[in-house]
N, CA, C and O of each residue as an XYZ file, in Angstrom:
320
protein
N      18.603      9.547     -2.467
C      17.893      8.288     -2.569
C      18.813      7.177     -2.052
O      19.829      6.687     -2.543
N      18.086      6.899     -0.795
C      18.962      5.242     -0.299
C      18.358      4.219     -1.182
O      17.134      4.090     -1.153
N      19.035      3.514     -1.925
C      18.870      1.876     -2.540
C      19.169      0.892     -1.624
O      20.338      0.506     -1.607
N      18.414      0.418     -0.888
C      18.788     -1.060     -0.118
C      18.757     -2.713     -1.198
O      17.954     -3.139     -2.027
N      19.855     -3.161     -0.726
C      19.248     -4.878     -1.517
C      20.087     -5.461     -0.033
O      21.214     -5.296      0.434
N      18.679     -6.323      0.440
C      18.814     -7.362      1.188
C      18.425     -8.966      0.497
O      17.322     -9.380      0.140
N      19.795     -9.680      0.464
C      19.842    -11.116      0.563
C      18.822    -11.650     -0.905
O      17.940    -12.504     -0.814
N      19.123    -11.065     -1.954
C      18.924    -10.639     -3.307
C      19.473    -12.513     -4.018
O      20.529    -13.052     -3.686
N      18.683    -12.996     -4.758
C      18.860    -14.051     -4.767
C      18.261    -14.050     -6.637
O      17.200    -13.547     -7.008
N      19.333    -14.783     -7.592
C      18.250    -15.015     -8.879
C      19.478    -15.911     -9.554
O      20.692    -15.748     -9.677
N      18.733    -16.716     -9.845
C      19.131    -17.742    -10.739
C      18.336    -18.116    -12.434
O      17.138    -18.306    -12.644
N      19.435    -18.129    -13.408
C      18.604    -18.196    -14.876
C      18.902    -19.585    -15.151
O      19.882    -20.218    -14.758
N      17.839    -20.030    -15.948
C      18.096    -21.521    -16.947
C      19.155    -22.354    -15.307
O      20.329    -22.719    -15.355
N      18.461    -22.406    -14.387
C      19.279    -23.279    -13.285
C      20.167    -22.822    -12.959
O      20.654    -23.571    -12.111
N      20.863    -21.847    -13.118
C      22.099    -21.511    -13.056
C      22.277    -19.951    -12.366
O      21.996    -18.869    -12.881
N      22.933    -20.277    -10.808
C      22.600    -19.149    -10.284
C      23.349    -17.915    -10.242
O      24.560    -18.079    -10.395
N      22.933    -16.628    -10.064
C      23.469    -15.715    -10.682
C      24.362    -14.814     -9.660
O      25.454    -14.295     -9.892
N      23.358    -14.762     -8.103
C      22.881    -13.963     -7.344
C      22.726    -14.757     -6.290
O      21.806    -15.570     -6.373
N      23.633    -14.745     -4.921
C      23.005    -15.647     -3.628
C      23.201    -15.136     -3.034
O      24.390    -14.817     -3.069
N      22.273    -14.425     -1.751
C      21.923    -13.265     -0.528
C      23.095    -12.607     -0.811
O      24.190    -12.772     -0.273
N      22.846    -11.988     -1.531
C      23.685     -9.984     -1.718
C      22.947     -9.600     -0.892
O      21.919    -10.120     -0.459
N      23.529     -8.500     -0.588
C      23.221     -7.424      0.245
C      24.287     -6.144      0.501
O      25.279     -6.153      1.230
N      23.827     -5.157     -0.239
C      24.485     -4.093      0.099
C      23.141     -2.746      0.565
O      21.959     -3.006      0.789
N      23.840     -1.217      0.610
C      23.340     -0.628      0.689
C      24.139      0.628     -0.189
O      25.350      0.827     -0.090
N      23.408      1.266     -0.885
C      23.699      1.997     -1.704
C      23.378      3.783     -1.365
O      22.208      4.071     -1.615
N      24.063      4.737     -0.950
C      23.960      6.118     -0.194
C      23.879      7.121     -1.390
O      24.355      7.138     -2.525
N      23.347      7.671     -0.905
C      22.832      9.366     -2.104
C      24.094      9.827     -1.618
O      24.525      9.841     -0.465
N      24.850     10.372     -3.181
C      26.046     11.403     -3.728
C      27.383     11.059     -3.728
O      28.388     11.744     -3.919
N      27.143      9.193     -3.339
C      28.256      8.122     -3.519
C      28.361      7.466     -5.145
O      27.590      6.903     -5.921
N      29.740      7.888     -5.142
C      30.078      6.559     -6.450
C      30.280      5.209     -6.594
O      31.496      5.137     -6.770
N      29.866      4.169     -6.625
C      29.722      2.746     -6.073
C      30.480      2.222     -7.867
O      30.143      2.729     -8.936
N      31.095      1.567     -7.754
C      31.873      0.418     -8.804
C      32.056     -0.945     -8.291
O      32.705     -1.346     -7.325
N      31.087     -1.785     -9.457
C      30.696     -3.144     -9.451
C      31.930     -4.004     -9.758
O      31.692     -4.377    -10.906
N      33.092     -4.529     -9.408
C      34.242     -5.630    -10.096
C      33.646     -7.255     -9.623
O      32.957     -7.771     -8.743
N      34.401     -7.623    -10.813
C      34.584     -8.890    -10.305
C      35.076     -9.525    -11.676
O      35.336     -8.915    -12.714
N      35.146    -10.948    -11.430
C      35.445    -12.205    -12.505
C      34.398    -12.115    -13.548
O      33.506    -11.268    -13.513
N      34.490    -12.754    -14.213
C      33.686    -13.063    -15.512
C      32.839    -13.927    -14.864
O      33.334    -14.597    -13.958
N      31.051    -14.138    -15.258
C      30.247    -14.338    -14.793
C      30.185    -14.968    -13.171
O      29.761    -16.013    -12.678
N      30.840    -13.749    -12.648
C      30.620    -13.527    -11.221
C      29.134    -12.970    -10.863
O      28.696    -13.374     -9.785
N      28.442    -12.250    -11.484
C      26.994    -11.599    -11.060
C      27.083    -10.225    -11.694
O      25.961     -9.802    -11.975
N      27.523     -9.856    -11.833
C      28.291     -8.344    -11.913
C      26.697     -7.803    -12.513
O      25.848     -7.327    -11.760
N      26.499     -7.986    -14.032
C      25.185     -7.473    -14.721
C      23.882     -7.776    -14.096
O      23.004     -6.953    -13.832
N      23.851     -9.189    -13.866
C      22.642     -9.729    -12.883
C      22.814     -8.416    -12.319
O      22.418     -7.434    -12.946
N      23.460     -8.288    -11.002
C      22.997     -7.448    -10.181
C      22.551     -6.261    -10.739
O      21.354     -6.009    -10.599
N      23.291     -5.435    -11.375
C      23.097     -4.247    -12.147
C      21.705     -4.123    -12.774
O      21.234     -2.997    -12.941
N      21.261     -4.834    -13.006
C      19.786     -5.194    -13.767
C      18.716     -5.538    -12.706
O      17.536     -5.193    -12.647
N      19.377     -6.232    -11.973
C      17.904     -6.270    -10.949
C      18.210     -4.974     -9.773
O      17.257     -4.784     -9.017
N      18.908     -4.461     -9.646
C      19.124     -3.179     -9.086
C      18.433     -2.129    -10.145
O      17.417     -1.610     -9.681
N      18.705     -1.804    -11.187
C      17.940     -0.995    -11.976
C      16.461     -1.423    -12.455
O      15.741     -0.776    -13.215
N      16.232     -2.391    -11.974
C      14.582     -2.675    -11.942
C      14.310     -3.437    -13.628
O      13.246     -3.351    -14.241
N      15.247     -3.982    -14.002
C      15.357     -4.506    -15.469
C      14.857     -5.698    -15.387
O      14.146     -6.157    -16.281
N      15.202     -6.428    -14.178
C      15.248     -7.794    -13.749
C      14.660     -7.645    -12.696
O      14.542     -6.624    -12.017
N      14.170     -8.930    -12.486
C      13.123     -9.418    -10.760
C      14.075    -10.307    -10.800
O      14.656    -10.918    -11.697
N      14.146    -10.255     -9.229
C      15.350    -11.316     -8.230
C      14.054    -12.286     -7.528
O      12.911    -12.068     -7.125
N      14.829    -13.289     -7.630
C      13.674    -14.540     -7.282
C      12.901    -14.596     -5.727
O      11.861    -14.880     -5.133
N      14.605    -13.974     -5.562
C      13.830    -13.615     -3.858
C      14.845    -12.648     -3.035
O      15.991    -12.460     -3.442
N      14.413    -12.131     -2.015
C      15.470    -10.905     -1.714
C      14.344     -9.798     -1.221
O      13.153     -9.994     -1.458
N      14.661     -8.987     -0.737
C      13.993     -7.482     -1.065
C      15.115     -6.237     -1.701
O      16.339     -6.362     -1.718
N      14.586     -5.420     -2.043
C      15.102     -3.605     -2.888
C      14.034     -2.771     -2.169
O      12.858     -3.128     -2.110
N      14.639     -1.325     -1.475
C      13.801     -0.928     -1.250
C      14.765      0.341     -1.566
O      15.990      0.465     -1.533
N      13.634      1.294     -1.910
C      14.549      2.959     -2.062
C      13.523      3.713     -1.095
O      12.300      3.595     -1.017
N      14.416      4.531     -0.377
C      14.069      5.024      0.606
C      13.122      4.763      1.695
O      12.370      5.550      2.270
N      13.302      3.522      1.862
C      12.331      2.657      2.517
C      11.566      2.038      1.766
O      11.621      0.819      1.929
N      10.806      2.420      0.934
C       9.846      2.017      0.134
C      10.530      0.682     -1.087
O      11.557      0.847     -1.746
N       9.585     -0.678     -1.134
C       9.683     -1.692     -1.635
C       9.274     -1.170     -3.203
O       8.285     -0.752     -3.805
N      10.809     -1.503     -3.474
C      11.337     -1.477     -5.428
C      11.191     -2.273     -5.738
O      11.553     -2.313     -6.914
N      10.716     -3.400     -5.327
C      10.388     -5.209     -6.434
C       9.361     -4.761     -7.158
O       9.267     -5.401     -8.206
N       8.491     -3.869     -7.030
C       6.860     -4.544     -8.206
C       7.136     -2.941     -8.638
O       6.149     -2.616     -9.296
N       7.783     -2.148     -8.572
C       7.803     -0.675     -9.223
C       7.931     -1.523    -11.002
O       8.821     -2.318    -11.304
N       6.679     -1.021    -12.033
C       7.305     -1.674    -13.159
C       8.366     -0.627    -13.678
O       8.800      0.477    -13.350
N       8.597     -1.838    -14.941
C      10.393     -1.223    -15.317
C      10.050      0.150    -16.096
O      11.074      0.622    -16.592
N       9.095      0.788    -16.298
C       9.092      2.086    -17.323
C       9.136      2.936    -15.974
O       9.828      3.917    -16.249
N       8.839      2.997    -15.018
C       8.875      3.781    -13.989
C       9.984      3.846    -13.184
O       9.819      4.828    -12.460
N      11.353      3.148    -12.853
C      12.096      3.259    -11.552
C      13.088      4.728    -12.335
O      13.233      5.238    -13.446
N      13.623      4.939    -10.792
C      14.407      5.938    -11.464
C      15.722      6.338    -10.854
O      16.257      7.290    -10.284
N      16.080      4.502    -11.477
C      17.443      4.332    -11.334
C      17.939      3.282    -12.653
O      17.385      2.352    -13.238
N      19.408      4.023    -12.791
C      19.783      3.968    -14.343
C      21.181      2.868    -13.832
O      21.608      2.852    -12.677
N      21.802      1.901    -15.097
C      22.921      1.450    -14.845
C      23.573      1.673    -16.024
O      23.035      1.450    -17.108
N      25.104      2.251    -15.866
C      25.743      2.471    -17.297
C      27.274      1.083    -17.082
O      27.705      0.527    -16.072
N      27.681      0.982    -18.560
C      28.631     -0.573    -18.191
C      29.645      0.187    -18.486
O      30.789     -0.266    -18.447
C-alpha cells in the first residue's frame, strides 16, 4: 500500500498545525516521524491515519482518494 500526502494543510483553534506537507509513504518501509515539540508531529499522524481531516491537501492510498474514507474503515494504524 502506497500512502501519498500532497501539500496537507490543517490548522486548530487558528493555530496552524500542518502547511503543504508532502511526503510519500512505500509498502515494507519503516518511516519515523521527529521533530520539536508542537512541530506537527501528531497532527500529521492523525490525519494520515484518517483520525483527522486536513483542511486542505489530498491522501491518496494506492491512488485512490483517503480524505472521505470514514474513520471506522481506513486501514492504516499510528502507534506513538
Amino acid at each position: 500500500m502506497t500512502l501519498h500526502a500532497g501539500d496537507l494543510c490543517l490548522a486548530v483553534d487558528g493555530v496552524v498545525h500542518l502547511k503543504d506537507v508532502t511526503m510519500t509513504f512505500l509498502p515494507g518501509r519503516l518511516y519515523t516521524v521527529i521533530g520539536r515539540t508542537l512541530a506537527g508531529k501528531t497532527s500529521l499522524l492523525r490525519v494520515l491515519a484518517g483520525l483527522q481531516r486536513a483542511d486542505a491537501g489530498s491522501l491518496t492510498r494506492d491512488g485512490a482518494d483517503f480524505l472521505p474514507t470514514p474513520i471506522w474503515q481506513p486501514a492504516t494504524a499510528m502507534v506513538y
